[in-house]
C-alpha positions in Angstrom: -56.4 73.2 14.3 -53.4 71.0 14.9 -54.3 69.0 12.0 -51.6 69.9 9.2 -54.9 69.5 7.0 -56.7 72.3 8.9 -54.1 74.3 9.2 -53.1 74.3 5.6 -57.0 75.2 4.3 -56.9 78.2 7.0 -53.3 78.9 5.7 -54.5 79.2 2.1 -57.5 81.5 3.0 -55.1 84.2 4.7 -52.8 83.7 1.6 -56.1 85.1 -0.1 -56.4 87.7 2.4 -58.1 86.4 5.3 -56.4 87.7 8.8 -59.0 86.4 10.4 -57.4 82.6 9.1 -54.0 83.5 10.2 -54.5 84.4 13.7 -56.6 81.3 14.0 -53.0 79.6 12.1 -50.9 81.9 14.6 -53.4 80.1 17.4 -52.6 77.0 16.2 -48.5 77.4 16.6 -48.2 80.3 18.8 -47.5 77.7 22.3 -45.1 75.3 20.1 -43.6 78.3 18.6 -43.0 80.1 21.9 -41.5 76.7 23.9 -39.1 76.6 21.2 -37.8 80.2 21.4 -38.0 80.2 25.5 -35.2 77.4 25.3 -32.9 79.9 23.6 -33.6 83.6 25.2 -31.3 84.6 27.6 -34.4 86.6 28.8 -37.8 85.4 29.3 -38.9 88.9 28.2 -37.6 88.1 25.5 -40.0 85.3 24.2 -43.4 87.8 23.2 -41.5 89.8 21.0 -39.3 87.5 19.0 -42.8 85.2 18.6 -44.5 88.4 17.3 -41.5 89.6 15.0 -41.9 86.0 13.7 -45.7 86.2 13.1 -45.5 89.5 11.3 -42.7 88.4 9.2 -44.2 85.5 8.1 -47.5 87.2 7.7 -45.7 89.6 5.4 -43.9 87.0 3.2 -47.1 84.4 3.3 -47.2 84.4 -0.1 -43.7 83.2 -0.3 -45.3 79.8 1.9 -46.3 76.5 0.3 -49.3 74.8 1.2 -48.6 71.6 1.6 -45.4 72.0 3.3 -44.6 72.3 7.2 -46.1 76.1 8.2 -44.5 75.1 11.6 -40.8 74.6 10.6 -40.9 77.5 8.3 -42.4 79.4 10.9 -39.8 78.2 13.3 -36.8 79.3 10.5 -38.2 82.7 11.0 -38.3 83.1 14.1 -34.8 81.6 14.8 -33.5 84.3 12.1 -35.1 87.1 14.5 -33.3 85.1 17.3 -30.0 85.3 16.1 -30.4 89.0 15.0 -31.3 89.5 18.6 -28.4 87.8 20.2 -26.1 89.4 17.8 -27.6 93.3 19.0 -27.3 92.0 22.7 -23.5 91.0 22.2 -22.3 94.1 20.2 -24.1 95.7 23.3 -22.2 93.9 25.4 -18.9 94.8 23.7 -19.8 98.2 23.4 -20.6 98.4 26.7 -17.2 96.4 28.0 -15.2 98.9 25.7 -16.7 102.0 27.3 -15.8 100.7 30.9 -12.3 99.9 29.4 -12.1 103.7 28.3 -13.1 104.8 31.6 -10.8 102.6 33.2 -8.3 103.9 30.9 -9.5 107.3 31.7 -9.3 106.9 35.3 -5.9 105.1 35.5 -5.0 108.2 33.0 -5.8 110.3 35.8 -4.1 108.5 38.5 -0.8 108.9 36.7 -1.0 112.7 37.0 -0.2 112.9 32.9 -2.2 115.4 32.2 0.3 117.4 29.3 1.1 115.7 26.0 -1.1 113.8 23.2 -4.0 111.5 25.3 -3.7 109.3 22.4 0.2 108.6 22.6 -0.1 108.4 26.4 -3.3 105.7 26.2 -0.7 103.6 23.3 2.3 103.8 26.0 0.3 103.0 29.0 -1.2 99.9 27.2 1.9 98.6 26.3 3.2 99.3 29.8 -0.1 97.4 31.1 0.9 94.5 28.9 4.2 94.2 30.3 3.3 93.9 33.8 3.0 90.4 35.7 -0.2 88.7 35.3 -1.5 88.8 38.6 -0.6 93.0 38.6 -2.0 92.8 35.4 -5.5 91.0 37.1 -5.7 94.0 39.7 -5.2 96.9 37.2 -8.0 94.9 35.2 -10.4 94.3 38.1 -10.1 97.7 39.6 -9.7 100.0 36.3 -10.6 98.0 33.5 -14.3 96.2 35.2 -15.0 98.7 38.1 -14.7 96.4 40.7 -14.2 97.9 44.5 -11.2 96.9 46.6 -12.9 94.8 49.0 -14.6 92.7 46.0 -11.3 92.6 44.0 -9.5 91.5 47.3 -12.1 88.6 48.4 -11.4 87.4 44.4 -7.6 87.7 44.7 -7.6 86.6 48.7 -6.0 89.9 49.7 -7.4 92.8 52.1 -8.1 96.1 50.4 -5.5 97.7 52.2 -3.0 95.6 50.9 -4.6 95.9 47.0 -3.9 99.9 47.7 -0.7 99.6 48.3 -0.3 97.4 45.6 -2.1 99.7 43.0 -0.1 102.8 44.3 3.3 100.7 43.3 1.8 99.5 40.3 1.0 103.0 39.0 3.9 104.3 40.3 6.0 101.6 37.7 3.3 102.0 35.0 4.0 106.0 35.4 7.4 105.5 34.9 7.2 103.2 31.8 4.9 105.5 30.2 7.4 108.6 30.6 10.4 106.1 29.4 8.6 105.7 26.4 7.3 108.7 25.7 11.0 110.5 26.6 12.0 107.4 23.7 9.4 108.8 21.5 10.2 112.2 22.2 14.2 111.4 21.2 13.3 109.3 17.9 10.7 112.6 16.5 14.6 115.0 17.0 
């Protein structure tokens, strides 16, 4: 079946309604086909079901094919399309996933302030623009810990500290975070009057 000539007689007879002829055409391309996604999946998992949405798409729009030409590389086009929609889901997952934890972290660091009176939204716009005005490497541990998740000992091994010394760090940081937040929203508060 490798034989482009083959293949384009058994391509012709599914055009005409043979499935029989296009799995023995998906036969024919399904181990080049799959090599070529495997070398872009972030997931081997991931290598079945792109291959099939390729085969059904292109078993769908077979009539759009031309004999003749390379099934292979218009197979391949196909595939790579489902690819790419693929990798674009996974990374709007991803971001959706890295702005929940940020809201959490926002939540929690909410929380830690003791603010619990006023408008959450105007507090979260203060506290970020407090956040943003803090030194990098404070920045880094309100990040790590709030922002990602990640426990004290794990943070300290990344930033070479000891947990003990990233609490009493964090306590100080929230402590000047508190009181930028309540500068600015006592500023707010006078520019409303």
């Amino acid at each position: 079946m490798s034989d482009s000539v083959d293949l384009d007689a058994v391509l012709r007879r599914a055009q005409s309604g043979d499935a029989e002829a296009y799995g023995a055409a998906v036969e024919a391309t399904q181990a080049r086909l799959r090599s070529f996604i495997a070398g872009y999946v972030p997931r081997a998992e991931w290598v079945d079901d792109i291959a099939q949405q390729a085969y059904v798409s292109a078993y769908q729009s077979l009539s759009d094919f031309a004999p003749g030409t390379d099934f292979y590389a218009w197979l391949r086009q196909i595939a790579f399309n489902h690819l790419r929609a693929e990798l674009e889901k996974a990374s709007r997952r991803r971001r959706l996933e890295k702005d929940r934890r940020a809201g959490l972290g926002s939540s929690e660091l909410l929380r830690r302030l003791d603010d619990d009176d006023g408008d959450d939204e105007e507090i979260l716009l203060a506290l970020r623009a407090c956040v943003g005005e803090l030194p990098p490497a404070s920045r880094e541990m309100i990040d790590g810990y709030y922002g990602r998740g990640v426990g004290l000992s794990e943070l300290g091994r990344t930033l070479g500290r000891t947990a003990d010394s990233l609490k009493v760090s964090l306590f100080k940081i929230r402590a000047r975070l508190r009181e930028c937040v309540e500068r600015r929203r006592a500023a707010l508060e006078a520019g409303r009057s």
